[in-house]
ZAMI-875436 format. One record per residue (C-alpha): residue in three letters; x, y, z. Coordinates in steps of 0.05 Angstrom, whole numbers, padded with zeros to 5 digits, always signed. Layout:
BEGIN
ALAXYZ...
! end
This chain:
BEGIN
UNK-03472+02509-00221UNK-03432+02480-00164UNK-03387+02506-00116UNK-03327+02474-00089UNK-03333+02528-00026UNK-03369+02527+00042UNK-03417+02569+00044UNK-03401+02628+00105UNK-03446+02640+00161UNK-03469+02717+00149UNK-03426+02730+00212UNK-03368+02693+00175UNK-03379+02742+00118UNK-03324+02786+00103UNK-03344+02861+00087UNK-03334+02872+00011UNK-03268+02885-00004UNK-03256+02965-00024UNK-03216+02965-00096UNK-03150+02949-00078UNK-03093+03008-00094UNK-03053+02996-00157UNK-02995+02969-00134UNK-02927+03012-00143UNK-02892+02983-00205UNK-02824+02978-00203UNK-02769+03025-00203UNK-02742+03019-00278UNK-02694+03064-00307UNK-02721+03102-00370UNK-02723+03072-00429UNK-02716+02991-00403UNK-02753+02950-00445UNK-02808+02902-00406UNK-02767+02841-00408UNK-02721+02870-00361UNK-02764+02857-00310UNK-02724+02801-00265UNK-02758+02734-00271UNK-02769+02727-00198UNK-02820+02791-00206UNK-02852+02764-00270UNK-02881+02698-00228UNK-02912+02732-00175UNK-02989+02719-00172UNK-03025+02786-00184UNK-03085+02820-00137UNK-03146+02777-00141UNK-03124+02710-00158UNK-03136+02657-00110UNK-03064+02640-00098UNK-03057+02719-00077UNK-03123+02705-00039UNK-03095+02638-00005UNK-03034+02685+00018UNK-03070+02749+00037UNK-03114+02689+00074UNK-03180+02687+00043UNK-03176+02631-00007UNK-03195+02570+00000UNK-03133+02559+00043UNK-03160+02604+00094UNK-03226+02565+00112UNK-03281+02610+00068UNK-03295+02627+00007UNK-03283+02694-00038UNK-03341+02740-00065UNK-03325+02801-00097UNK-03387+02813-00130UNK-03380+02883-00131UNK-03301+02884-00142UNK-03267+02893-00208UNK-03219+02833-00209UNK-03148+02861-00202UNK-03123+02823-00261UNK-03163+02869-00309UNK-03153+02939-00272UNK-03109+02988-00303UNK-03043+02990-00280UNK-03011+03062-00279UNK-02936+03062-00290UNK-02897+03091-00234UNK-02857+03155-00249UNK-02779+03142-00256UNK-02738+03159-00212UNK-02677+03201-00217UNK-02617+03168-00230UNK-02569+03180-00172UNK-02502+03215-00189UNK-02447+03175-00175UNK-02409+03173-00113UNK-02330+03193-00125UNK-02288+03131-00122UNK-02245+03136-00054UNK-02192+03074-00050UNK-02205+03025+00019UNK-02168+03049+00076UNK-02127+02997+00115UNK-02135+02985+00186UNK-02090+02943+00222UNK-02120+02878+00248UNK-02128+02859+00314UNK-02074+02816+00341UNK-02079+02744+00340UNK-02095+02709+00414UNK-02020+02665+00426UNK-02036+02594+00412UNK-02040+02554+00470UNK-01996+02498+00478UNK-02025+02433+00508UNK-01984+02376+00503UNK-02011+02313+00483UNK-02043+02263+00543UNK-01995+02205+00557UNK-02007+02149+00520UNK-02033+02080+00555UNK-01988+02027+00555UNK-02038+01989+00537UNK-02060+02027+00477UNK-01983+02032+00453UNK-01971+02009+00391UNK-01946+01934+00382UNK-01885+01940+00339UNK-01884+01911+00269UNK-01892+01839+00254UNK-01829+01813+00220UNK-01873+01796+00161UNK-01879+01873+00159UNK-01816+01887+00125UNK-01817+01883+00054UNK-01774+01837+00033UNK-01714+01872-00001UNK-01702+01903+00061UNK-01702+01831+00099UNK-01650+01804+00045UNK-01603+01867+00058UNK-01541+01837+00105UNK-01540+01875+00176UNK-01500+01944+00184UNK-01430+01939+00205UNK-01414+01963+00279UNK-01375+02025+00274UNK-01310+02010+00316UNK-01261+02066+00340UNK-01182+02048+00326UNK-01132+02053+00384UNK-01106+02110+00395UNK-01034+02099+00364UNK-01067+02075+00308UNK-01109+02138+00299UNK-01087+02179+00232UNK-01064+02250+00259UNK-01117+02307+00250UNK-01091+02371+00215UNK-01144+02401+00267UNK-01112+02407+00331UNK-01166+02428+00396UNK-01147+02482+00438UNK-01107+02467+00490UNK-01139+02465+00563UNK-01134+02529+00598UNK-01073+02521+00654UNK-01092+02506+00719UNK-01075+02574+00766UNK-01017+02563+00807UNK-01024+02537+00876UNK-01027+02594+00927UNK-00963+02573+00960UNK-00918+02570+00897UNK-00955+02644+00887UNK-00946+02672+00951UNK-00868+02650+00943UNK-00871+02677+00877UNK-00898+02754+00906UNK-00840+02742+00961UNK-00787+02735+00907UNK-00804+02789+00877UNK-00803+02839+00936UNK-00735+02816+00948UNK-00711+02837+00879UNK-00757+02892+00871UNK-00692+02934+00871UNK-00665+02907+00813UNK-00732+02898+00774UNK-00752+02972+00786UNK-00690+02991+00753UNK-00701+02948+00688UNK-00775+02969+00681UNK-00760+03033+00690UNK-00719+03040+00617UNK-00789+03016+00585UNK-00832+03072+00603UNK-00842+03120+00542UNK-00793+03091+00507UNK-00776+03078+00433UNK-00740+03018+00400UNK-00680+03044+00376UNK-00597+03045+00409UNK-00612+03086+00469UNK-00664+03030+00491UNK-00609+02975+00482UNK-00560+03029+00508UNK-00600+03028+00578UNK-00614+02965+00581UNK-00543+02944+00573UNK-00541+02991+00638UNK-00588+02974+00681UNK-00563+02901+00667UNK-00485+02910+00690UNK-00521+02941+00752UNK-00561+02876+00769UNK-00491+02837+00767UNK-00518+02802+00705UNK-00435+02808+00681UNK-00420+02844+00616UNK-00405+02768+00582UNK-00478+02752+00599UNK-00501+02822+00583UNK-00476+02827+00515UNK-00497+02748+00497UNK-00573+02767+00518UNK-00574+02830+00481UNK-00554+02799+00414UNK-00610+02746+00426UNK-00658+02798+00446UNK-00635+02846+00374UNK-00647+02784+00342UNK-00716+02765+00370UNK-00739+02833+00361UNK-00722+02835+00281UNK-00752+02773+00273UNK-00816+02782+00311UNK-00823+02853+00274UNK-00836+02883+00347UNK-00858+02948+00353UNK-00868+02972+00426UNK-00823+02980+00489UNK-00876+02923+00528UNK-00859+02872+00468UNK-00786+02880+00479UNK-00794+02871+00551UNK-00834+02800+00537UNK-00771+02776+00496UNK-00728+02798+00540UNK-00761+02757+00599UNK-00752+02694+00548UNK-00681+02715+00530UNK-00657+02708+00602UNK-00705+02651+00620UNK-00668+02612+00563UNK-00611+02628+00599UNK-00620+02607+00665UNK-00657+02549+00633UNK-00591+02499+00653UNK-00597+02519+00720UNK-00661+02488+00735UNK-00651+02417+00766UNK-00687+02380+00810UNK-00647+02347+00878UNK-00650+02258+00869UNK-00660+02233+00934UNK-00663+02153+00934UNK-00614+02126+00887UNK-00565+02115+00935UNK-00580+02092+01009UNK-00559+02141+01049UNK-00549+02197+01000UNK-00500+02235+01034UNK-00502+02311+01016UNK-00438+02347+01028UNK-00452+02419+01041UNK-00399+02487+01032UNK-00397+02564+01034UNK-00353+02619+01048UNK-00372+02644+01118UNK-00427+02673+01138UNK-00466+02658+01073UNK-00521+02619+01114UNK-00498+02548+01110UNK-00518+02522+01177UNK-00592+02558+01164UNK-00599+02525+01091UNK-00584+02456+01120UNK-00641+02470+01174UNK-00690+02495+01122UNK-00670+02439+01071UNK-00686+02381+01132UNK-00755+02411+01135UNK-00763+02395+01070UNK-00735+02331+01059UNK-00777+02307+01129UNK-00844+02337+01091UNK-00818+02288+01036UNK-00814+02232+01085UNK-00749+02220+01084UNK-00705+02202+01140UNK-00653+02253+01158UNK-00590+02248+01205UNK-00538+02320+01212UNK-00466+02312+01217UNK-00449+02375+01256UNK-00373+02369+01221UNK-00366+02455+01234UNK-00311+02455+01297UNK-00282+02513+01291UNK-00342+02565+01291UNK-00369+02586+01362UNK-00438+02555+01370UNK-00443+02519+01301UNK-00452+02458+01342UNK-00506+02491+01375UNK-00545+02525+01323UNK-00550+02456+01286UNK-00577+02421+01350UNK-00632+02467+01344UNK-00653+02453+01271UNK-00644+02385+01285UNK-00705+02396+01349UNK-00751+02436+01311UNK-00749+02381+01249UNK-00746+02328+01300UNK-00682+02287+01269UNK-00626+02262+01296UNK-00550+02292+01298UNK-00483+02270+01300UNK-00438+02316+01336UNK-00369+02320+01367UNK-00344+02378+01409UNK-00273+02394+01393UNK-00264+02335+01346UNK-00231+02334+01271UNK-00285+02348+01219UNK-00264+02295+01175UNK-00274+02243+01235UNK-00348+02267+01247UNK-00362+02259+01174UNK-00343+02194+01170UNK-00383+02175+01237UNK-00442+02207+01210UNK-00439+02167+01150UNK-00437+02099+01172UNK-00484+02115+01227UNK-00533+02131+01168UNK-00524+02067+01137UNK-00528+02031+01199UNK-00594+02063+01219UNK-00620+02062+01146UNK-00626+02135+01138UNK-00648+02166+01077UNK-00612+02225+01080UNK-00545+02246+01114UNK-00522+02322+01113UNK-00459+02340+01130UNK-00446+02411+01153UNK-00372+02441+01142UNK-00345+02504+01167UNK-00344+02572+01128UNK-00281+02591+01093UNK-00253+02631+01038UNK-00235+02600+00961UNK-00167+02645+00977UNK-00143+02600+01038UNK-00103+02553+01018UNK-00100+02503+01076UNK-00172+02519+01096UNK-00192+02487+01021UNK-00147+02418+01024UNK-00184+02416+01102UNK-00250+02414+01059UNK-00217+02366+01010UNK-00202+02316+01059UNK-00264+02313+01089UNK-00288+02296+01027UNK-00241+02238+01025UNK-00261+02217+01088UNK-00335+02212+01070UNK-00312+02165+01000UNK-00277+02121+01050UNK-00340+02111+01082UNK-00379+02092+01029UNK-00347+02096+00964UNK-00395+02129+00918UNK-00402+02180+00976UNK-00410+02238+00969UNK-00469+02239+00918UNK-00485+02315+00927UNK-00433+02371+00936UNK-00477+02442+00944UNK-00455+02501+00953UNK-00482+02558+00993UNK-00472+02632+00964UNK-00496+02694+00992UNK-00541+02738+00936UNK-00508+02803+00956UNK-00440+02782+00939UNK-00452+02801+00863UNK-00394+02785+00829UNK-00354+02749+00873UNK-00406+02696+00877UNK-00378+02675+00805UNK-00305+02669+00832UNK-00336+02621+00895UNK-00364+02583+00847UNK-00302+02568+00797UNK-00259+02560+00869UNK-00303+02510+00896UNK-00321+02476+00835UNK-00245+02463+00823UNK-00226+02445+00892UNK-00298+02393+00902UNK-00329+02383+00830UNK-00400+02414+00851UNK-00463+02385+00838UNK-00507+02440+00857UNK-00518+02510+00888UNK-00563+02554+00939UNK-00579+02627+00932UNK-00589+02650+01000UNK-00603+02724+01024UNK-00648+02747+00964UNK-00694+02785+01007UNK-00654+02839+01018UNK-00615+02889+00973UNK-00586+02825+00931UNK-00592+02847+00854UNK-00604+02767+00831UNK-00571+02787+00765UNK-00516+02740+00785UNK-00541+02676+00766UNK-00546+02695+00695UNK-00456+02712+00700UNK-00460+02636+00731UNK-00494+02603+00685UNK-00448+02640+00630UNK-00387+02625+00660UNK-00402+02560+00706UNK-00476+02535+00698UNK-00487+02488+00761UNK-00557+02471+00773UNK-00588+02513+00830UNK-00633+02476+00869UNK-00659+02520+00926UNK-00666+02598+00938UNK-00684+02638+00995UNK-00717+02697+01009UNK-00714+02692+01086UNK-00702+02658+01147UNK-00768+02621+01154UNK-00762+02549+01134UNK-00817+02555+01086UNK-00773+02617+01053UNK-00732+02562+01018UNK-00758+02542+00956UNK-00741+02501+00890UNK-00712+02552+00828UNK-00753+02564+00769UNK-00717+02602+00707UNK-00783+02630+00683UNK-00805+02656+00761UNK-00737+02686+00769UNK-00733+02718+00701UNK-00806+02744+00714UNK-00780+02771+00782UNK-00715+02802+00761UNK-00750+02843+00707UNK-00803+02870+00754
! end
């Protein structure tokens, strides 16, 4: 009989090989049938085969050959089934706890690395475009209409917020209203803690006759302001005070006029006043601020009769650096008219003529003033193109009676408020512009020449009130 096996060395021989242990069957629970057996299990090779020997290496695999002469083979020993095992009792079902997870690391932003210009890409090929799109004719160019041929938007922006005020029309504005902080403490005071009802218009009717407002002007802006309250539905002193400011600014609205300089060549500016109302002082303060304007000034210095008139204008005339026309213990009427064809003959812009002070109640002293005025259209015969008046702020209500005298006796074209710095009430200009509205150009607050300032209704209504 052959052998497909080397034959050992008798050291190479392996001692015999002791009876292997049964090995441990499997753990089965009672009563499972055979079959049960997974399959993987079932194709193992059993103890003693050669493929067990090849793996436990001493097959054939291993080099040498196998005798087990005096072994059982494994195949036929008697395998003792393993005891079974308890069955475990069951564990109590407990639900999965949730843990929070850790937080995710923040994603890191890289931005992509610029692109080549020679790696851009080339754009398309006109061939590219499908061809219903080629055939489609080109968008129209969306064209914006002129603007008066715009249809009006029922949307209207908010207006820009106002500009502030420049500081010098504010720091007038504070001045003016220290110099009728008398009569605006009085007004404001018959708002505090009060109720809308007829002792509120009682006081304010008050406090209103006190300013020199004038009982027709009184009683015409307390109907408006009765009015203006039922119709706004106001409810609180403060609102009441806010219509009043507009019932009064409304008033004094005609008043507010601006001085033309330039339509005439000179413009010749006749100026009046009672005495001591600050004529001579105006005219000063109003050069200043027609040489600011760049306009060419010459005085007529047409005040004989006062002690130092002549004087006092010479030294306005210095300090704005303009020249005067003056002569001592002549007529009036004849320095006038000298001053008024000097102007033309120089090419002045401006001439102001300076009169003397005198009362509305003087007869003779008016048809003086009235000749002069004469005079000055014999000169140039649209002359003269401004006719102001100078009235003193403390005069209250006599200031109306000035007015209505002058105005009669000159035809006035405008007026100056002087003196308002002091203990002047200011309620007067609402009696003038009931009785006799003339435009007021300037006010004053002081003696300064930058106290003289252009008249706003809403910064003197504002200031009146307090």
């Amino acid at each position: 009989m052959f052998s497909f096996f080397k034959k050992k060395k008798p050291e190479d021989e392996l001692p015999p090989a002791s009876e292997p242990s049964p090995s441990p069957a499997p753990m089965m629970a009672p009563g499972t049938a055979e079959q049960e057996v997974p399959a993987f299990l079932r194709d193992l090779p059993a103890p003693g085969d050669v493929a067990f020997d090849a793996l436990r290496g001493r097959g054939p695999g291993a080099g040498g050959t196998v005798s087990t002469p005096a072994s059982k083979p494994l195949a036929d020993a008697a395998i003792a089934p393993a005891p079974a095992a308890p069955t475990p009792a069951a564990a109590p079902f407990l639900p999965p706890r949730w843990t929070k997870p850790p937080p995710a690391a923040p994603l890191a932003f890289k931005p992509p690395p610029p692109v080549p210009p020679s790696a851009a890409v080339p754009p398309a090929a006109a061939t590219d475009v499908p061809a219903f799109l080629r055939d489609l004719p080109p968008a129209p160019t969306p064209s914006t209409p002129p603007a008066d041929q715009r249809k009006p938007s029922p949307y209207r922006a908010a207006p820009p917020p106002e500009a502030p005020g420049e500081p010098e029309r504010a720091g007038w504005l504070a001045k003016l209203k220290t110099g009728l902080k008398k009569t605006g403490t009085g007004i404001q005071a018959v708002f505090v803690n009060a109720q809308i009802d007829e002792d509120l218009y009682e006081e304010l009717e008050t406090a209103l006759l006190m300013a020199d407002a004038g009982v027709k002007a009184t009683e015409q802006m307390l109907e408006e302001l009765r009015r203006r309250v039922k119709s706004t539905i106001a409810t609180d002193a403060a609102q009441v005070r806010v219509l009043l400011a507009d019932v009064l600014t409304d008033l004094l609205k005609p008043l507010e006029k601006q001085l033309v300089i330039g339509e005439h060549t000179p413009t010749v500016i006749m100026v009046a006043g009672v005495n001591g109302a600050g004529k001579t002082t105006s005219i000063g303060k109003l050069t200043k601020h027609l040489a600011d304007e760049g306009c060419a000034v010459l005085l007529a210095a047409a005040d004989t009769f006062r002690a130092a008139a002549r004087e006092q204008l010479l030294v306005w005339a210095d300090r704005n650096t303009v020249e005067i026309v003056s002569n001592e213990g002549g007529d009036p009427s004849s320095v006038s008219f000298d001053a008024v064809k000097a102007g033309k003959a120089r090419g002045k812009d401006v001439v102001l003529v300076d009169t003397a002070g005198r009362l509305p109640t003087q007869i003779h002293l008016m048809d003086e003033l009235k000749k002069i005025k004469r005079v000055v259209t014999k000169a140039d015969a649209s002359a003269p193109h401004e006719v102001l008046l100078v009235i003193d702020g403390n005069t209250g209500q006599n200031a109306v009676a000035q007015v209505k005298a002058f105005d009669d006796a000159l035809g006035l074209t405008g007026l100056i408020v002087t003196k308002l710095d002091g203990t002047a009430k200011g309620g007067v200009l609402a009696a003038i512009a009931r009785e006799r509205p003339i435009p007021v150009y300037f006010v004053g607050v002081g003696e300064k020449l930058e106290d003289l300032e252009t008249f706003s209704a809403r910064e003197f209504a504002q200031a009146l009130l307090g």
